[in-house]
Each structure stands twice: as structure tokens, then as C-alpha cells.
N, C-alpha and C positions, 0 to 999 in steps of 0.2 A: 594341623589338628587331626587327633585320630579319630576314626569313625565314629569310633563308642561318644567321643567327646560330642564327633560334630550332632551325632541323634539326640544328647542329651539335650547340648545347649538349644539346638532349633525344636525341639519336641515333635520328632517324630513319631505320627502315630496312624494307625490301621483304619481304614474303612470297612468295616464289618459287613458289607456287603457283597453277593456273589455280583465275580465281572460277569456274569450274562446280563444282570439288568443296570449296569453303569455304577452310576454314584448316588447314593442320598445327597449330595453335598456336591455343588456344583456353582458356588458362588464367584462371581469373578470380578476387579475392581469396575468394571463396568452394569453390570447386574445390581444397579439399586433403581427401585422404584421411582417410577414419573409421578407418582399417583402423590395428593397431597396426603399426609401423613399424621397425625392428631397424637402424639404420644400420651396424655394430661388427660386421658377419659374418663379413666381410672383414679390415678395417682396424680400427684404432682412431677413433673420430672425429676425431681429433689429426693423424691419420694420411692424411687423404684427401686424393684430389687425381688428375689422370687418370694410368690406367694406360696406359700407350706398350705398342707389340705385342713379342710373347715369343717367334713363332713365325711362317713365313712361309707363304704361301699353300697350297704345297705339302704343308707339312704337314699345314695345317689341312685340306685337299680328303682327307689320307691318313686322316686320324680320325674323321672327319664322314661320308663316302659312304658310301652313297647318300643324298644329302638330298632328301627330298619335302617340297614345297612346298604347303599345303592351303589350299582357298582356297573362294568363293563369289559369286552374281554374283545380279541378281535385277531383275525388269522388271513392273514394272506396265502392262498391255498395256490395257485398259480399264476406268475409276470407269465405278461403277454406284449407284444411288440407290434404295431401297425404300421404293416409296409403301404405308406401314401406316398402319391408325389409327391409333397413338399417334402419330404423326409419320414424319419422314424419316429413312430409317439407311442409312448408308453399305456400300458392299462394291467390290467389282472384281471382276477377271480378271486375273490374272500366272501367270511363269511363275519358276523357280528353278532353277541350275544351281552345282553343286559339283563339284568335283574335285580330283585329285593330280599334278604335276608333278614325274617325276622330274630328278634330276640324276645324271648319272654320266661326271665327266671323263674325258676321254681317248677317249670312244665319240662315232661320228655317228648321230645317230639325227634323226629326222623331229620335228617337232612331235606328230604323231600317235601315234608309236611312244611317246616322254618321257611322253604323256599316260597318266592311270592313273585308272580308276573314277571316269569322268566319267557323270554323272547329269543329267537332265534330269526337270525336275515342271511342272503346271500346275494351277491352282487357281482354283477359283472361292469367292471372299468375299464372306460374306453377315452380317449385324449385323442385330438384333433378330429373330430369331427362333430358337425353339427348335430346332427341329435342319434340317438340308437335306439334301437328294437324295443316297442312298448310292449311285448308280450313275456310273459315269464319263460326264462330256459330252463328246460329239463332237462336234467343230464341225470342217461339211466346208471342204476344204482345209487344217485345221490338223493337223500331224502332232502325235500322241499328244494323250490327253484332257483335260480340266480337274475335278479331284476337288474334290466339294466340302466346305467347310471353314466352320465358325462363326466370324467374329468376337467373343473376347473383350473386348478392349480398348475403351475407354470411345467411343463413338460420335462420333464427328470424323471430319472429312476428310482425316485422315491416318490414320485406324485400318487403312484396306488395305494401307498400306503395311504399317505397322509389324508387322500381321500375315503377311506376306508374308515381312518381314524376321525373323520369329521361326522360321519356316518353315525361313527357310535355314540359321539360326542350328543348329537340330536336324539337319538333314541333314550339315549341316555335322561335327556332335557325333559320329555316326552312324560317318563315314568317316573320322574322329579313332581312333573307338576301332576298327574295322574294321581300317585298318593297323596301330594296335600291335598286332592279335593275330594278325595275317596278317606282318608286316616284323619281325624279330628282331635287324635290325641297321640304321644309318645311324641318323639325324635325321630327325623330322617336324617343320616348320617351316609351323605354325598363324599364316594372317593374321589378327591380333588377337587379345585379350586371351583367356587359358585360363578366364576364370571361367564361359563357355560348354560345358568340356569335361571328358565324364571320362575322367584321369589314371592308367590306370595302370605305362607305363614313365617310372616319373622320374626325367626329366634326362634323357632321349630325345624329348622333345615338348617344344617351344619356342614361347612367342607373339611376334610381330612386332608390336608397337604402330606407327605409323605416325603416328597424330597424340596429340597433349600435351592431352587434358581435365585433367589430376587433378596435381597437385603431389603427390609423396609422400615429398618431402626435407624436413629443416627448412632455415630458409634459407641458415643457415651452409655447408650441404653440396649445398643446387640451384644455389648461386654455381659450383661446381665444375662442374657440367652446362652450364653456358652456358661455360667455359673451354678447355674438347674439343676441341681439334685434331683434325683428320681423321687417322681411323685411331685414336684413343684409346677408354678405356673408364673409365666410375666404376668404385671398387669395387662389390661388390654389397651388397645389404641387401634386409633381411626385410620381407613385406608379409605381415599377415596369419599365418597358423598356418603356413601350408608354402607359401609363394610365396618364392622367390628372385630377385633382379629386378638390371637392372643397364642403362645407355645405353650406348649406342655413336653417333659420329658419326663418318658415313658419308662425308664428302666429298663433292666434287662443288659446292659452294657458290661463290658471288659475293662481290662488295665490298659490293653493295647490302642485301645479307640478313640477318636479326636474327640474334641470339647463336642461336638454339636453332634455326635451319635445319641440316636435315641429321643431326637426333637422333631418334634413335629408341629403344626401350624394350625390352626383352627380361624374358621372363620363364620361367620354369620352376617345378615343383613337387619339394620338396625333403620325402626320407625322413626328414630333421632329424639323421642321424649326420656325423660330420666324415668318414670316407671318402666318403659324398657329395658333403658338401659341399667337398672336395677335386677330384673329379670334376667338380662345374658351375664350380670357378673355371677346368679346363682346358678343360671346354666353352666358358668366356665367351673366354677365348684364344683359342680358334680359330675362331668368329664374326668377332671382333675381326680376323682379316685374312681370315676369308671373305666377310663381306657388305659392304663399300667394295667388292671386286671385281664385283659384281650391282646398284650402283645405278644405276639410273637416269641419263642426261641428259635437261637440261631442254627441249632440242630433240625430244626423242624421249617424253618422256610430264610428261603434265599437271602430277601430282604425287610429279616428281622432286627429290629423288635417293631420297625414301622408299619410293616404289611400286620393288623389287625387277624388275628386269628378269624373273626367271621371274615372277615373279607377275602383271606385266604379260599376258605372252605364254600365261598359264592363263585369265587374265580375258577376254583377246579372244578365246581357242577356243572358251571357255564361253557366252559371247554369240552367236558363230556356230553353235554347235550348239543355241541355244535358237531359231532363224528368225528370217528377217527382220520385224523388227519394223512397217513398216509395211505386209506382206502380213496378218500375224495379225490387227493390228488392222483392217483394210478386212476380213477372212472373219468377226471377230467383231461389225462393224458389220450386214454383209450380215444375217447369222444373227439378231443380235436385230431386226432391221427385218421377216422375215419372223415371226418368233414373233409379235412383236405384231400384224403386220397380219396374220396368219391368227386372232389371237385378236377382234379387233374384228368379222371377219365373221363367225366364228362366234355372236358375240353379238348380232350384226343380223339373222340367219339365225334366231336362236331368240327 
């Protein structure tokens, strides 16, 4: 078989995504859902197939505002290594930055002004030891301190991060529940999955899945998710005890790109009554022509069309308002090269 053939026949096709941030698309035969699964919430199973939009832009922007955008970002600024007796355990220094993005058409507002309960943290991780230093570290030149924090997670070279990453995960959680008790009205539109957060205006707080781990269709009805026209939606179906979930594809895609470019997951928590659940089918409607308006091009960000333009433009304030990363790192260079060699003469002194 010659190449040309073999590409034709198996359909090969391109992941539109920069290799710095992996894969949108990471489904493997083992990667299906534990979680019971409701297909019939919506539709019949008989019944499915993509829903075309109900409603247009305008109106969905009229039902929706104020949508805040929630999101988080996180930098591991310097691995650290702790020479103990039992051996070598890993830790760092990073730092973690969350925030909210408002949206409110028709208004000019600044980057600045849109931005809402941006936070910024820094942490110092430490692995095998019972507990560390309850006072803030200062390290001069770097604005704001580094508190410190135990690693749990099983001693590896990636334990700092992952600790870092759980870090954000909570603060994240944090300013989740923060604006439902503070925002009485619009959408909060959480990047990634709710099973981080507690829930409780439901069907006011929305997860943005962005990349595909987990199959949660049977196959008869994920053939439908690879079929999605831009601008279309599955019905929904139940994940779990109160998860309502549903794709959208977002547009913006090539000729070269596999079936599931451009899909994205939505998901919400559901009070389990049919006036609810009436209410998130007109919430998935109006998703359904709000976010193809906020994706991405692929000129314009790595992993477009998934990464949401605001989410984008949250991502990079939150990065700049955590410092430049190669000043932090060179003052936390400086800073331990002085600890230790003030610690060395001291010991040659005594």
C-alpha cells in the first residue's frame, strides 16, 4: 500500500494543537467513565443526533450576562532536593495565580477594570518531613512571600508540581464559591471540570472541558460527537448523580483536523426536577451560539479554538501579575546560594 493510499484509507489527520501543551484529544480504549451515565435526559436514544442552534447571539448575550470567566495559572519557579537520611525528597518554590473575568457586552472596559478577584500566592514545597516553617519567607526582590506547605503526594519528581497544582485547584474552589455568594445573577464559567468545586447555584456555574481524557458515551451515541458541525450541540445526558453534561463544537477548524477538533464538554450540576432540567436545556442553547463567538484562532493561541478567547486574556494577566519569571528565579538562586554559603562558614567557624 502506498502512503498516499495508506493516509487515505485510515484518515489521517492533524491535531491542531501546539506540542507544548499535549493533546486536546487523549482518549484511550481504556479511558471510559466509571460514573453511571443517563444518555435519555434529553432525547431518546433513538432519538439523538446534533442539535442545530435555537437562538442567536444576542439573545443568548441577553440571558447569560454577566458571564464570568474563572480560571487559574501556576509556575513552578524553582525544584529543590532534601538531602535527609532516609534519602532524597523532592519540593520547589512556585507560585499560583487565580482569577475572574468579567464579561459585559456593549461596555468598554480595560483588561484591568473586566478583571475581578485576581489573587496571587507563593509557596514553598517540602516532601519528607513532618511539618515546615509557619512563618512567611521573604526573599529579597521578590514581591509577596512564599508560605510554606508539606508535600503529600508520593515523593517523585513531579510531586511539586502536582502539589502546586492542587493548591490551585483549592483556591480555585475558593473564588468558585466566593462569587456564587457574592453574583446573584449571570453565569460563572469554570475552566474545567466541577468535580473540583462546591456547587451551590445550579445551572449557574458551568465547567469548560477543553481537552477529551474520558469517553462518557456509549459508542452508538460518541459517533454523534465526532458528527457536530460548528455551531451544533449533543443532547445532554447524566453523568453521575447530578452532573448534566453536554458537547458543543466550537468551529474554527481545518481540512487537516480529526473528527473531535474543536469539541468541547460542558457540564453543570443539576437539582434532578424537570423545571431544572428544562432550564439547563435553555442554558445549553445559549452556550450553543455564545461560545463559537469567543474561540480562539489558531494564529492567535496555541490551543485554539478550545482555549476561549477570555480565558486566554485571564491566563496572560495572571501570569503577569505573578513576575517575571526569570527575575524570581535568578533572586531565588541568589537567596539560596547565600543561605548555604553563610551556613558552611558558620560550620568552619565553629
Amino acid at each position: 500500500m502506498r502512503p498516499q493510499e495508506f493516509m487515505n484509507h485510515y484518515k489521517v489527520r492533524a491535531d491542531g494543537w501546539s506540542l507544548d501543551y499535549g493533546s486536546a484529544l487523549e482518549l484511550t480504549e481504556e479511558a471510559v467513565s466509571k460514573e453511571k451515565i443517563q444518555p435519555e435526559v434529553e432525547v431518546a436514544s433513538e432519538d439523538w443526533g446534533p442539535v442545530a442552534l435555537k437562538m442567536g447571539p444576542e439573545q443568548a448575550l441577553q440571558d447569560l450576562v454577566p458571564v464570568r470567566v474563572v480560571d487559574g495559572v501556576r509556575r513552578l519557579h524553582q525544584r529543590l532536593v532534601l538531602e535527609l537520611p532516609d534519602g532524597f525528597w523532592y519540593g520547589g518554590m512556585g507560585s499560583i495565580a487565580t482569577g475572574a473575568l468579567e464579561i459585559l457586552p456593549g461596555q468598554t472596559r480595560s483588561l484591568e477594570q473586566a478583571l475581578i478577584a485576581a489573587r496571587i500566592e507563593r509557596f514553598a514545597l517540602f516532601g519528607g518531613v513532618g511539618e515546615v516553617f509557619n512563618t512567611p519567607l521573604l526573599i529579597p526582590g521578590v514581591p509577596l512571600p512564599f508560605q510554606g506547605r508539606r508535600i503529600s503526594q508520593e515523593n517523585t519528581p513531579s510531586a511539586p508540581v502536582e502539589a502546586l497544582h492542587t493548591l490551585m485547584r483549592q483556591a480555585e474552589d475558593a473564588l468558585v464559591n466566593d462569587l456564587q455568594n457574592s453574583q446573584q445573577i449571570g453565569l460563572t464559567l469554570v475552566d474545567g471540570p466541577l468535580q473540583f468545586h462546591r456547587i451551590d447555584r445550579k445551572g449557574k456555574v458551568v465547567g469548560f472541558v477543553k481537552s477529551q481524557y474520558t469517553r462518557y458515551l456509549p459508542s452508538q451515541l460518541q459517533f454523534w460527537v465526532q458528527r457536530l458541525a460548528p455551531r451544533e450541540r449533543t443532547p445532554l445526558f447524566g453523568i453521575g448523580e447530578d452532573i448534566l453534561s453536554w458537547y458543543v463544537n466550537l468551529g474554527q477548524t481545518q481540512l487537516t483536523d480529526h473528527a473531535l477538533s474543536g469539541i468541547v464538554r460542558l457540564e453543570t450540576v443539576s437539582d434532578g426536577s424537570k423545571t431544572h432540567l428544562n432550564q439547563v436545556i435553555e442554558l445549553a442553547n445559549g452556550l450553543q451560539a455564545l461560545l463559537p463567538l469567543l474561540a480562539t484562532l489558531r494564529h492567535k493561541d496555541p490551543r485554539a479554538p478550545q482555549n476561549l478567547v477570555p480565558v486566554q486574556a485571564l491566563e496572560n494577566a495572571l501570569r503577569r501579575k505573578m513576575g517575571s519569571e526569570m527575575l524570581i528565579q535568578r533572586r531565588l538562586q541568589q537567596f539560596l546560594y547565600s543561605e548555604i554559603k553563610a551556613q558552611q562558614t558558620k560550620e568552619i567557624e565553629t
